[in-house]
N, C-alpha and C positions, 0 to 999 in steps of 0.2 A: 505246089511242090508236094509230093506225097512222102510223106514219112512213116519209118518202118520202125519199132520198138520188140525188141526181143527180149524173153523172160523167161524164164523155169531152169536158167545153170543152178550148177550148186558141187559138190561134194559128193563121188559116190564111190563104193567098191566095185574091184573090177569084179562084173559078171552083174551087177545093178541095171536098172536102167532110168531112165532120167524122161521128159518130155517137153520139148523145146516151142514155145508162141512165138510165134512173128503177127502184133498187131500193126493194121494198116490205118492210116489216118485219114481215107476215103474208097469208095467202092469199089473193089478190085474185081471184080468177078467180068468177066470177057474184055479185062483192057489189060490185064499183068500177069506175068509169068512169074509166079517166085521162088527163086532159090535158098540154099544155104550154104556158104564157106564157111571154111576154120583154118587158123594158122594157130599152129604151134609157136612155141621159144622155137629160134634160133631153125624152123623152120618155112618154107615157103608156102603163103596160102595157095589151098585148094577148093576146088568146087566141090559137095559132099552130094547134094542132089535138086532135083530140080522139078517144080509143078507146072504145068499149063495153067493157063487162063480158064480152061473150062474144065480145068480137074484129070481131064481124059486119057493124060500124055504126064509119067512121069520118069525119072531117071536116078539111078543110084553111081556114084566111083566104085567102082570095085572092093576099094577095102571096106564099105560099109554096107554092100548089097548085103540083103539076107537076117541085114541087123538090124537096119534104123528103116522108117517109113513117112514119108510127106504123104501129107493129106492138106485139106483146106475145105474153109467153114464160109462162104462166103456170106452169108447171111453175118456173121461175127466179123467180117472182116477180118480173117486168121486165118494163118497156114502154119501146122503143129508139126514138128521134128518128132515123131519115137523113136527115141534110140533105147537098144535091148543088147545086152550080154556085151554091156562097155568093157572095154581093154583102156591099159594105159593109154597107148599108141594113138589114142582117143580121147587123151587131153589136149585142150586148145581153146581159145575165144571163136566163139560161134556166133558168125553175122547172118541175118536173112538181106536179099536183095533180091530186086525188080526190073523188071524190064519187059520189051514186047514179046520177046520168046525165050527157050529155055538156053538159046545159042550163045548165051552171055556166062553161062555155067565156064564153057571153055575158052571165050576170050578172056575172061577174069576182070571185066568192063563192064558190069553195070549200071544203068542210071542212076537208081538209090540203093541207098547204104542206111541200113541199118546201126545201131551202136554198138551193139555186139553183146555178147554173155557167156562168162565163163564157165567152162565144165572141168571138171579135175576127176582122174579117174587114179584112185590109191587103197593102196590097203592103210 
């Protein structure tokens, strides 16, 4: 079973920016696709964006194009969230998840699930 740990939430101002790991617990590099969601309070989780397997191929939601960026370190087994010029709107628990392609972004059905890590975005 591969397991996914995500780290670097925290406390930021709006217009901060934060940097999010998703460590994996075996060689992801040409076998998983990894993403990121977040759900808000009292709102419904979304997909935020999404890596290939070979890095090549990646995808932003709309409200965060422009602002946050996936990458991945395969050698480190990790795929880093930047997120830049946070808004509130951009508070929520933030999970990484896997899969064979990025097509699980929009099912909202991944195989693994990460535990997730809070971001709060306040003055």
């Amino acid at each position: 079973q591969l397991q996914l740990v995500e780290s670097g939430g925290g406390l930021v101002q709006p217009g901060g920016s934060l940097r999010l790991s998703c460590a994996a617990s075996d060689f992801i590099s040409d076998y998983y696709a990894i993403g990121w969601f977040r759900q808000a309070p009292g709102k419904e989780r979304e997909g935020v964006s999404c890596i290939s397997d070979s890095g090549s191929s990646t995808n932003y939601a709309d409200s965060v194009k422009d602002r946050f960026a996936i990458s991945r370190d395969n050698a480190k087994n990790t795929v880093y969230l930047q997120m830049n010029s946070l808004e509130p709107e951009d508070t929520a628990v933030y999970y990484c998840a896997a899969d064979q392609s990025c097509g699980f972004i929009q099912s909202g059905s991944p195989e693994y699930w990460g535990q997730g890590t809070q971001v709060t975005v306040s003055s």
